[in-house]
C-alpha positions as a Python dict, from the first residue, in 0.01 Angstrom:
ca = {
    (1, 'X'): (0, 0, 0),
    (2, 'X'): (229, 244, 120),
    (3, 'X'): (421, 170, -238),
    (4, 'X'): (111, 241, -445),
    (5, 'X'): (56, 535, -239),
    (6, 'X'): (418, 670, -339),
    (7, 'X'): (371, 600, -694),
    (8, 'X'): (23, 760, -658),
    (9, 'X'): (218, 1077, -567),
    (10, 'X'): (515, 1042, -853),
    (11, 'X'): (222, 1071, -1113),
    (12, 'X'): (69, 1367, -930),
    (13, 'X'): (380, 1562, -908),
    (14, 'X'): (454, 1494, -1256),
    (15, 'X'): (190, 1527, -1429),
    (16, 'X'): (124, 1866, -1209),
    (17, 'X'): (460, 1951, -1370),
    (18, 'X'): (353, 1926, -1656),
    (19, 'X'): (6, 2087, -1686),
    (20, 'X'): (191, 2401, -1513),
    (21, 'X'): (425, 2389, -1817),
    (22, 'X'): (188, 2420, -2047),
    (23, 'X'): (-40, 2694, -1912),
    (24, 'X'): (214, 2935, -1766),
    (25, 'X'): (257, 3106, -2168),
    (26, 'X'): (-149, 3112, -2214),
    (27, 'X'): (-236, 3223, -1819),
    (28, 'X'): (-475, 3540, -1853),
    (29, 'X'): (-297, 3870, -1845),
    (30, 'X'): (-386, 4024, -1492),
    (31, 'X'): (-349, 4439, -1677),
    (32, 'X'): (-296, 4719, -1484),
    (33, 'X'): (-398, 5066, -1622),
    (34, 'X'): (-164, 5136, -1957),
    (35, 'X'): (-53, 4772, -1976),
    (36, 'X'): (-212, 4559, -2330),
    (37, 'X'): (-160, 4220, -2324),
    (38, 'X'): (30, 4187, -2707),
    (39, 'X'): (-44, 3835, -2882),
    (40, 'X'): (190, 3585, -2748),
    (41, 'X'): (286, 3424, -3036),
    (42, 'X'): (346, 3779, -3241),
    (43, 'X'): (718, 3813, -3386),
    (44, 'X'): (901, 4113, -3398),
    (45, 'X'): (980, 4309, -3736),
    (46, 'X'): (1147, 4654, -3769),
    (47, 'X'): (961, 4901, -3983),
    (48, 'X'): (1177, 5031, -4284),
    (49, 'X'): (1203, 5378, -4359),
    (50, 'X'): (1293, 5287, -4756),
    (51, 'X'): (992, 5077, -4883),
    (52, 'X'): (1203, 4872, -5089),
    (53, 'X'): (1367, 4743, -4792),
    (54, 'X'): (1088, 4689, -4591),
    (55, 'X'): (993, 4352, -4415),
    (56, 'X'): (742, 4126, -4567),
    (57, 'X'): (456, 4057, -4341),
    (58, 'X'): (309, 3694, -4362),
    (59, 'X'): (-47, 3590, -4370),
    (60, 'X'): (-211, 3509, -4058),
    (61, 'X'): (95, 3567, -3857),
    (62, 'X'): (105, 3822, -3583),
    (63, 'X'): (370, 4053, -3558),
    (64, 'X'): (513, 4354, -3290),
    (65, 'X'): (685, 4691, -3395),
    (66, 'X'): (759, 5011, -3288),
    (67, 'X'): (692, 5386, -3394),
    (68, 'X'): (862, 5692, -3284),
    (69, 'X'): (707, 6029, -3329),
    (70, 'X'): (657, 6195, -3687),
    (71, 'X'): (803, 5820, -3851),
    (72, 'X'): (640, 5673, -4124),
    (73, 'X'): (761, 5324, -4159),
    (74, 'X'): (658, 5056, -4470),
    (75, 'X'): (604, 4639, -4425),
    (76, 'X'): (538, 4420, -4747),
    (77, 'X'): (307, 4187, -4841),
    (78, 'X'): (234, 3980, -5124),
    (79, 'X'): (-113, 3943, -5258),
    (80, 'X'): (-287, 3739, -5578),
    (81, 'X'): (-524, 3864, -5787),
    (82, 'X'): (-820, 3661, -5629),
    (83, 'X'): (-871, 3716, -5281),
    (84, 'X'): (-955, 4018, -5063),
    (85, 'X'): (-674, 4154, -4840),
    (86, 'X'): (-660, 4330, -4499),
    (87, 'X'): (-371, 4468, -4277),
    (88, 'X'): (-436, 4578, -3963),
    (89, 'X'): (-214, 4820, -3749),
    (90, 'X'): (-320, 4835, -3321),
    (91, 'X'): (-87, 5096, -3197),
    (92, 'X'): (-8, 5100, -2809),
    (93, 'X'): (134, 5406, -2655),
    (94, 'X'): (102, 5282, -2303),
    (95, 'X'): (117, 5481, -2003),
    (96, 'X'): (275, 5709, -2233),
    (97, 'X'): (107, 6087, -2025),
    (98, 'X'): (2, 6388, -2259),
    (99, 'X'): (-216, 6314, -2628),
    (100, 'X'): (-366, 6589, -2822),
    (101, 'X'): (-671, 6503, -3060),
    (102, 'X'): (-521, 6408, -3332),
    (103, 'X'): (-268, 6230, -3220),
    (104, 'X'): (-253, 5875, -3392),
    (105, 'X'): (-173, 5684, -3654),
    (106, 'X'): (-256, 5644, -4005),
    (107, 'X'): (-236, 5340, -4210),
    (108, 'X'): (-242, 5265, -4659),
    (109, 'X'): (-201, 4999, -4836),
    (110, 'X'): (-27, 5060, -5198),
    (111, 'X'): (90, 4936, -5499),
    (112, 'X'): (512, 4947, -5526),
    (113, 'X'): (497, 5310, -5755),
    (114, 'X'): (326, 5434, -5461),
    (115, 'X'): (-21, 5375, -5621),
    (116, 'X'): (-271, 5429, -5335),
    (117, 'X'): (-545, 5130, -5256),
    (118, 'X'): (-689, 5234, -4906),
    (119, 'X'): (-615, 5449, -4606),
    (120, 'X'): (-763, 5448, -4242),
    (121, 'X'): (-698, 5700, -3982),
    (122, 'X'): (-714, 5638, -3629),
    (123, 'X'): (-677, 5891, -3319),
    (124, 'X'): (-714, 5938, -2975),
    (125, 'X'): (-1042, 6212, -3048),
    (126, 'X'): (-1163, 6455, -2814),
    (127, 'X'): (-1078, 6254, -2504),
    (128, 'X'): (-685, 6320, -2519),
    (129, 'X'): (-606, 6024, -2351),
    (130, 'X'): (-359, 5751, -2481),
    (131, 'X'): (-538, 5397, -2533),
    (132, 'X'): (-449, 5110, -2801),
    (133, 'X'): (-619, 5228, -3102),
    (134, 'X'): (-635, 4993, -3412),
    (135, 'X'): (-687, 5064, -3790),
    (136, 'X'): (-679, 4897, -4115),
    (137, 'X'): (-645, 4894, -4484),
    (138, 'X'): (-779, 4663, -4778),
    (139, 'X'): (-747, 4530, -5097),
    (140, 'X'): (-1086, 4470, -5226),
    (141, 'X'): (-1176, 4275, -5559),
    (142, 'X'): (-1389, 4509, -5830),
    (143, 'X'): (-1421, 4372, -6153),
    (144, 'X'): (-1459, 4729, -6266),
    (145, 'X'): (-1124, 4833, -6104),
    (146, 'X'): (-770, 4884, -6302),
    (147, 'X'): (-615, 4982, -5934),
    (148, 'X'): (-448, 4738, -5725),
    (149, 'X'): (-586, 4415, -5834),
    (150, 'X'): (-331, 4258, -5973),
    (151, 'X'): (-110, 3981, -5806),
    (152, 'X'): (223, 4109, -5683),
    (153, 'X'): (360, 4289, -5363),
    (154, 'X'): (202, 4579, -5185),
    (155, 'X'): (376, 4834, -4945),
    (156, 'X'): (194, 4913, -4604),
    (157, 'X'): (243, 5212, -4445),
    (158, 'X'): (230, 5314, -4109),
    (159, 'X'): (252, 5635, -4015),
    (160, 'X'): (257, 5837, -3663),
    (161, 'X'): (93, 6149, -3663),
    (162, 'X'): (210, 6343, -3272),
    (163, 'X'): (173, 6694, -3202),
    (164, 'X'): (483, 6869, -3029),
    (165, 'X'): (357, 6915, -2676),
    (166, 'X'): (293, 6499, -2702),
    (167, 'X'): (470, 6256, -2498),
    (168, 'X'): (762, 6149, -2729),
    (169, 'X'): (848, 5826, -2649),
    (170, 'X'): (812, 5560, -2871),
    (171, 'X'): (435, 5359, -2952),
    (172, 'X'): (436, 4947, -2993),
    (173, 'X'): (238, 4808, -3284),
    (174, 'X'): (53, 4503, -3331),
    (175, 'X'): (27, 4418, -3657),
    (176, 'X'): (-131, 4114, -3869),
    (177, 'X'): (-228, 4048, -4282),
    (178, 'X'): (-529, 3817, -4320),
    (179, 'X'): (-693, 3687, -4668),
    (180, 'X'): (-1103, 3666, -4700),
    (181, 'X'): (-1138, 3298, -4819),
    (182, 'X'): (-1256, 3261, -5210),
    (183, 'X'): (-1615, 3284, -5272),
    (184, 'X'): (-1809, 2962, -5351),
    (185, 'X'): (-1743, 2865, -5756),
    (186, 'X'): (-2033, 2993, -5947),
    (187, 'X'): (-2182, 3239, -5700),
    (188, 'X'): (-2314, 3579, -5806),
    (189, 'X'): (-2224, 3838, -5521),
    (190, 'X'): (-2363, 4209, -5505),
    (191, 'X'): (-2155, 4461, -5637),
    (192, 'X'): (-2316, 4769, -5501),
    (193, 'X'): (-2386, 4866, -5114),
    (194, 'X'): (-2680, 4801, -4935),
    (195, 'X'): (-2961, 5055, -5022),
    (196, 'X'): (-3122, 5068, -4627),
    (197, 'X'): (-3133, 4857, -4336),
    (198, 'X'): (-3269, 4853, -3998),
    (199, 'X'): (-3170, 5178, -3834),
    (200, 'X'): (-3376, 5185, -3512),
    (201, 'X'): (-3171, 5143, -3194),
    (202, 'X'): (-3212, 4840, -2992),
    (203, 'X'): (-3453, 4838, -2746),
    (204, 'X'): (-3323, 4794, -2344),
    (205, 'X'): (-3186, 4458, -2186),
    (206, 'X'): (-3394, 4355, -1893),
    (207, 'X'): (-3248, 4062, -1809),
    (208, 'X'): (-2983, 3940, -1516),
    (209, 'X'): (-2655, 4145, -1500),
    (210, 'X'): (-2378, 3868, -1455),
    (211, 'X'): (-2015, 3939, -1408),
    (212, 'X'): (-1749, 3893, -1677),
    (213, 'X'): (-1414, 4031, -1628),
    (214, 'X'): (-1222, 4198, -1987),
    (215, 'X'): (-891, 4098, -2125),
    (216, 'X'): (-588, 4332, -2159),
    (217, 'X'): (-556, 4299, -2539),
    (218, 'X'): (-787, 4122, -2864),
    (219, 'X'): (-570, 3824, -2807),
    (220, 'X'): (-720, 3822, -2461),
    (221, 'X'): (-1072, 3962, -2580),
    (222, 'X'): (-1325, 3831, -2332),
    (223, 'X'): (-1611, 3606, -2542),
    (224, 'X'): (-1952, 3758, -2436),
    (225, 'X'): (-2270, 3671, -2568),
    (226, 'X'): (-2612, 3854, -2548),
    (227, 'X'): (-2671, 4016, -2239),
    (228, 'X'): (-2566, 4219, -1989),
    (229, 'X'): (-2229, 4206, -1817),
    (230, 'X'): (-2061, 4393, -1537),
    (231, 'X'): (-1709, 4424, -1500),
    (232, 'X'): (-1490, 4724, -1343),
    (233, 'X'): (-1207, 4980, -1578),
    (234, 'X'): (-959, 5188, -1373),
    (235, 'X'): (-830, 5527, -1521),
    (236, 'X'): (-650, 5477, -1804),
    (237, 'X'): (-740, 5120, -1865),
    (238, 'X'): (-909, 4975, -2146),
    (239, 'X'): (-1066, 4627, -2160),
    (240, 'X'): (-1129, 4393, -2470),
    (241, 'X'): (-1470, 4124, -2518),
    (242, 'X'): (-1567, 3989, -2833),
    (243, 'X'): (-1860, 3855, -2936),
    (244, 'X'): (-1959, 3634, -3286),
    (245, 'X'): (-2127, 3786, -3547),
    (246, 'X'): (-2273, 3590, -3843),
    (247, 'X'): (-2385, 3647, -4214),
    (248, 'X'): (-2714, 3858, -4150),
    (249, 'X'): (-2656, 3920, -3776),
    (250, 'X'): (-2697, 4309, -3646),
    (251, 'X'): (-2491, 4396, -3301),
    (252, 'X'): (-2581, 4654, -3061),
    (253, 'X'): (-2367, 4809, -2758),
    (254, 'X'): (-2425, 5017, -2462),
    (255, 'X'): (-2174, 5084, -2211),
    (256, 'X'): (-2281, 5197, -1896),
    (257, 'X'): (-2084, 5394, -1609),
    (258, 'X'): (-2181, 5356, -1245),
    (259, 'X'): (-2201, 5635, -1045),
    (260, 'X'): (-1872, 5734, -790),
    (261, 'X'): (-1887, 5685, -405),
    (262, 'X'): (-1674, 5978, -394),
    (263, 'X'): (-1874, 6314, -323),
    (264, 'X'): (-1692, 6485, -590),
    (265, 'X'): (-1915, 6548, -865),
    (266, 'X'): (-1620, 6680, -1147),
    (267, 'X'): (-1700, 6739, -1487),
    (268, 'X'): (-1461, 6516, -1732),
    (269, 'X'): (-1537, 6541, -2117),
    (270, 'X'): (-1531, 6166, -2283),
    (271, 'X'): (-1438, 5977, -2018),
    (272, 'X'): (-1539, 5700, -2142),
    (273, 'X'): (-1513, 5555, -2506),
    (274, 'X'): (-1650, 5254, -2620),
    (275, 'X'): (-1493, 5075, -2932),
    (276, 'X'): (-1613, 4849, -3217),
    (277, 'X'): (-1374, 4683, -3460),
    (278, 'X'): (-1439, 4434, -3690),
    (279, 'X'): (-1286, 4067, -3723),
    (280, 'X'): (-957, 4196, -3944),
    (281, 'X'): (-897, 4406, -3649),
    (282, 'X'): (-1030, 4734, -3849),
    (283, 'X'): (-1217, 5038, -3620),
    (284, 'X'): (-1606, 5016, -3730),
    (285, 'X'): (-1741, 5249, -3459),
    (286, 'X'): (-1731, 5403, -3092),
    (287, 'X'): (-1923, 5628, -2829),
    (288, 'X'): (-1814, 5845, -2538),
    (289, 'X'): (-1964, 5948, -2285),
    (290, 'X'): (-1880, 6194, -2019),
    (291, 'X'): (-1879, 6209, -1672),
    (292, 'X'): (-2008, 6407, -1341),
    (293, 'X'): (-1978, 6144, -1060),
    (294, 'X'): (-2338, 5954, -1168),
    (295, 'X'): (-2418, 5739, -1374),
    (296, 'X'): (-2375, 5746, -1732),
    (297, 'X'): (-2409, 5588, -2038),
    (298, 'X'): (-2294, 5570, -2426),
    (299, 'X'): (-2455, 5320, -2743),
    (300, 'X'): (-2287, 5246, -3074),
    (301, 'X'): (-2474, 5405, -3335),
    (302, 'X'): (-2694, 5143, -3532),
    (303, 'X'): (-2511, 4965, -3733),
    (304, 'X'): (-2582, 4709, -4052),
    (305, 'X'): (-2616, 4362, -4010),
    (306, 'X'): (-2324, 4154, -4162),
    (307, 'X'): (-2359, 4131, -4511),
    (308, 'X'): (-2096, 4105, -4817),
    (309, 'X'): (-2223, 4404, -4990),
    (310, 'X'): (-2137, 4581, -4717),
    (311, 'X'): (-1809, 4655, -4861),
    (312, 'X'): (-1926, 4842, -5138),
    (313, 'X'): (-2076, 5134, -4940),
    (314, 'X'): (-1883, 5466, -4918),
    (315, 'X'): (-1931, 5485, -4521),
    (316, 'X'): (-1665, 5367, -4340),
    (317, 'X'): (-1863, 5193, -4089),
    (318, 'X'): (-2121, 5021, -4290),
    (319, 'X'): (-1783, 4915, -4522),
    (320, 'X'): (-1662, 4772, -4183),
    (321, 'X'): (-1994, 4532, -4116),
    (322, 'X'): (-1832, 4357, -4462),
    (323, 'X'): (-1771, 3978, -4299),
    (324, 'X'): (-1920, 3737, -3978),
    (325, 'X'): (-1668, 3673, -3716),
    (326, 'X'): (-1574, 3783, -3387),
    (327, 'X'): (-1639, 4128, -3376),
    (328, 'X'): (-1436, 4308, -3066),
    (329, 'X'): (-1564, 4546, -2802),
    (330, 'X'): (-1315, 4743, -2599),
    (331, 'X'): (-1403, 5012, -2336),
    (332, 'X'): (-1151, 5268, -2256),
    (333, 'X'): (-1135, 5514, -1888),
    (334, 'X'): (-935, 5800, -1949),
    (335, 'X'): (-671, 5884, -1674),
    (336, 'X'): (-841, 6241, -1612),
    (337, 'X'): (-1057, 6071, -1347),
    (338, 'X'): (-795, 6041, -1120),
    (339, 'X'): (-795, 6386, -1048),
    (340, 'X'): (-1131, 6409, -927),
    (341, 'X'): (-1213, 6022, -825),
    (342, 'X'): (-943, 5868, -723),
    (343, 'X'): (-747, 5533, -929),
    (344, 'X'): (-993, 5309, -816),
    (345, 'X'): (-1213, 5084, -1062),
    (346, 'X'): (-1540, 5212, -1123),
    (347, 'X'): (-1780, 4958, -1214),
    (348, 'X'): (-1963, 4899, -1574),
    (349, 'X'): (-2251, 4776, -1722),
    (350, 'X'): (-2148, 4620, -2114),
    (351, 'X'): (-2505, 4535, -2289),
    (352, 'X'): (-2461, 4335, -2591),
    (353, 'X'): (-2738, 4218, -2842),
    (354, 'X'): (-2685, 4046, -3132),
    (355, 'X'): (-2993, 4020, -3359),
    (356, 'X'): (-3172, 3813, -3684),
    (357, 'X'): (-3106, 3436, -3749),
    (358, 'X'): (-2741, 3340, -3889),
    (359, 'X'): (-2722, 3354, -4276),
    (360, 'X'): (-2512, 3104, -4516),
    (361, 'X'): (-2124, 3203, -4549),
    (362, 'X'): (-2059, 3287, -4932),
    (363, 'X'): (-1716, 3158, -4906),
    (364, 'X'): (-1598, 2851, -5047),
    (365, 'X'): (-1475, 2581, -4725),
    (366, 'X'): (-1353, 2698, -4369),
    (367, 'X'): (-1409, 3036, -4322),
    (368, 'X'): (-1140, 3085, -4049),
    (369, 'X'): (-1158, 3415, -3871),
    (370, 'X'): (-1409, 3547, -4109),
    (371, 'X'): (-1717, 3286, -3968),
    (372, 'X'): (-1901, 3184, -3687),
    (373, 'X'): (-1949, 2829, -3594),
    (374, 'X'): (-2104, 2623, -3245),
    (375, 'X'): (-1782, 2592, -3108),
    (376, 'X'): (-1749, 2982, -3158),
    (377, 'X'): (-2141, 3023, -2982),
    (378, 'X'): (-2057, 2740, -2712),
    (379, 'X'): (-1736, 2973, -2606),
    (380, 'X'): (-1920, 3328, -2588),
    (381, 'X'): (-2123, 3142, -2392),
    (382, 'X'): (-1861, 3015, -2132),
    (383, 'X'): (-1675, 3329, -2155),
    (384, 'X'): (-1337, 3197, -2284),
    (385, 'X'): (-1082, 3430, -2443),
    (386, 'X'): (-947, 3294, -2790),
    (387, 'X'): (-626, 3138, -2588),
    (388, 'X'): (-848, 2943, -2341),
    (389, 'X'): (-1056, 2823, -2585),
    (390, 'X'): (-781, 2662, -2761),
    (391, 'X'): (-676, 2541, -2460),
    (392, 'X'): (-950, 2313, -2384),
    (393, 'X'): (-973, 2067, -2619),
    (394, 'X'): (-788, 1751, -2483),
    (395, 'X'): (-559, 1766, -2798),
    (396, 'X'): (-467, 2139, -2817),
    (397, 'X'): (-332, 2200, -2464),
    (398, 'X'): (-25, 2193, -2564),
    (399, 'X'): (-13, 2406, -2866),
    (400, 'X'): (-219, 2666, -2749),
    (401, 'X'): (8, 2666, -2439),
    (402, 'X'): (304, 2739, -2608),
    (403, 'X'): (508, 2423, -2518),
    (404, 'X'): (683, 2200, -2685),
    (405, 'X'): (563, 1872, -2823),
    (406, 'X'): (903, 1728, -2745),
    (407, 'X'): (882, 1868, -2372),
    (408, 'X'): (602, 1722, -2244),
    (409, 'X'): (669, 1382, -2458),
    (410, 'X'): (965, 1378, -2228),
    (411, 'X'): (801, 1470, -1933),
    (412, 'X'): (549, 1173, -2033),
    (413, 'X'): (797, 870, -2100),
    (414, 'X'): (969, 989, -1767),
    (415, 'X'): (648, 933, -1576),
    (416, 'X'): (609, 561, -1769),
    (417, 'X'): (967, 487, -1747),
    (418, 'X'): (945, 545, -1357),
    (419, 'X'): (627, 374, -1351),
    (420, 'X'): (758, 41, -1508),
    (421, 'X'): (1103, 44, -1295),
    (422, 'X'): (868, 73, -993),
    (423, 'X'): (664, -213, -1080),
    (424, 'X'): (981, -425, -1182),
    (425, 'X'): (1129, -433, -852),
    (426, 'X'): (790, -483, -653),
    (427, 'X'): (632, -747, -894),
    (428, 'X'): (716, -1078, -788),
    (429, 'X'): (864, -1361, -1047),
    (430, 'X'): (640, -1564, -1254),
    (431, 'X'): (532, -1859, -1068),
    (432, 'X'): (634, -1761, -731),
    (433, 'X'): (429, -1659, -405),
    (434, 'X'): (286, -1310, -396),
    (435, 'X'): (429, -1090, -71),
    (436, 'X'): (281, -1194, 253),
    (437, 'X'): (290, -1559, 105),
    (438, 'X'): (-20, -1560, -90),
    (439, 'X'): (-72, -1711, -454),
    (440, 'X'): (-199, -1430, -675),
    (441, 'X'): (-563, -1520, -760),
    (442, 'X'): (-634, -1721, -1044),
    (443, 'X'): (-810, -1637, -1317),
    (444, 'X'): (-1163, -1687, -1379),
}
């Protein structure tokens, strides 16, 4: 007994060992105020200043840089003459102290002669207040287009736009190229924008507030489903959910600020912003809201549902609402309330509906980031983060971990090996008495 019992313990030790291994890289990211949680698995490229010696950016890969006042740096990628394109650029100042409003960053995609495809602009608005801020540029297919279409590499451009009085140092960037997957052989898509859809705002939740606390970054976007969901942001903190949006599917968002316990009753101007970006990581939409000390609240204008025509529109936002996916959420609480209120948390309401039945994809096989499936449904519904839901499957601990294959194969045949040398020296010989001087039972 007292042998089994210290076996009993070698496998828990080990095999404690080992699941510690493997979820130390993918643990969630416990943020402070100013700290984003960058994707683990991102690699670092240097911006060049000379776009023909720029980095080439590959698809689906994520990748960290870094941006200095006033630079405009250029990446590469190579696209065919099939599929729509989209590069993304998140820029994190940080705890990085003064913005003005237009401090930001503004992204294009072009052809090598400088040919321009697309442009977004993103800044920090009339709040002032560093956050991460994301933007993006695309390649879209028109059959009545001349202009970037063709197969071949593209520059991207990032550039930093910082006023003098603005803190100086330099900004990270998060940056990733994705693909749309080819449309089903033989389909006829729309080629113009949507001519109206539902406008009306959504009507109040009235259902059970639960608790659901945000990640520090879209790689640690918190899944959310409809509903509504409390959580707390502290000055200059932002937090990330997501939440899946399919073919046909309309999303509405109200953020909701509780009222301080403090009996200051200060005035701050867009204290709050809430963010919408689409699944390529592109801004769709956001709402601020200011402050006094009660409560508060600020919705995302209506929005389209998802729909493919979407693209085709001249607004930017109903352009945005161009593919399903997970569509992420971020609310940002600028650092001005710490004059008045203190650095504590200050709770928040996050209301999230998502409307209509799910349509068909129009692509042709997996969809990847640009779909919706169960599995996608059964983890807004748990509340997993992108990381842990990888993490869950019995087969995928490992990989989504961040460990080695190798590493925990050794850790494994260790366990076994010691195992089988255990049970060599206590088995007894074939044929003779069992310990204590009993035959082993027969079998039946």
């Amino acid at each position: 007994m007292k042998r089994q019992r210290n076996r009993g313990r070698v496998v828990a030790a080990v095999l404690a060992a080992m699941c510690a291994a493997a979820a130390l890289p993918g643990q969630a990211h416990a943020a402070g105020p100013g700290v984003y949680a960058f994707d683990p698995e991102a690699k670092k490229v240097q911006g060049a200043t000379a776009n023909v010696e720029a980095s080439e950016l590959d698809e689906g890969v994520p990748y960290r840089s870094t941006i200095g006042p006033g630079e405009k740096l250029y990446y590469r990628v190579t696209l065919d003459e099939v599929s729509a394109a989209y590069v993304s650029a998140v820029a994190v100042p940080g705890d990085s102290g003064k913005a003005a409003y237009g401090d930001g960053i503004n992204v294009s995609l072009r052809e090598t002669d400088d040919t321009q495809c697309s442009s977004q602009r993103a800044n920090f608005g009339a709040g002032e207040y560093a956050r991460p801020i994301a933007a993006y540029v695309s390649r879209t297919i028109k059959e009545s287009s001349s202009t970037c279409q063709e197969s071949g590499q593209y520059d991207v451009l990032v550039e930093r736009e910082s006023e003098e009085t603005s803190n100086p140092d330099a900004w990270n960037l998060e940056l990733r190229f994705l693909q749309e997957p080819r449309l089903k052989s033989g389909s006829s898509m729309p080629t113009e924008g949507p001519g109206s859809w539902p406008s009306a705002s959504a009507k109040p939740l009235t259902g059970k507030q639960q608790k659901r606390s945000g990640g520090a970054g879209f790689s640690e976007a918190t899944s959310l489903e409809n509903g509504r969901w409390q959580d707390t942001v502290a000055p200059g903190q932002t937090r990330f959910y997501r939440v899946p949006v399919d073919w046909g599917q309309q999303i509405h968002a109200t953020a909701g600020l509780s009222n301080s316990t403090s009996a200051t009753k200060d005035f701050v101007g867009s204290a709050l912003t809430l963010s919408l970006d689409n699944p390529a990581q592109g801004h769709v939409s956001d709402a601020t809201l200011s402050y006094s000390g009660v409560p508060a609240s600020a919705s995302l204008r209506p929005l389209p549902p998802v729909a493919y025509r979407n693209r085709f529109d001249a607004s930017a936002q109903v352009s945005a609402m161009r593919f399903a996916g997970w569509y992420y959420l971020s609310v940002s609480l600028s650092p001005k309330l710490t004059e008045s209120y203190g650095d504590e948390p200050i709770p928040f309401e996050l209301a999230v509906q998502v409307k209509n039945d799910a349509g068909t994809s129009p692509y042709e096989g997996d969809a990847g980031v640009f779909g919706v499936t169960d599995q996608d449904r059964e983890v807004a519904r748990k509340g997993k983060n992108a990381r842990e839901a990888a993490r869950s499957g019995p087969m995928t601990v490992v990989a989504a971990a961040g460990i080695g294959t190798g590493s925990v194969l050794v850790l494994g045949l260790g366990v076994w090996t010691l195992l089988a040398r255990r049970r060599a020296v206590g088995a007894p010989a074939p044929g003779s008495p069992a310990v204590g001087g009993h035959q082993p039972p027969q079998g039946r």
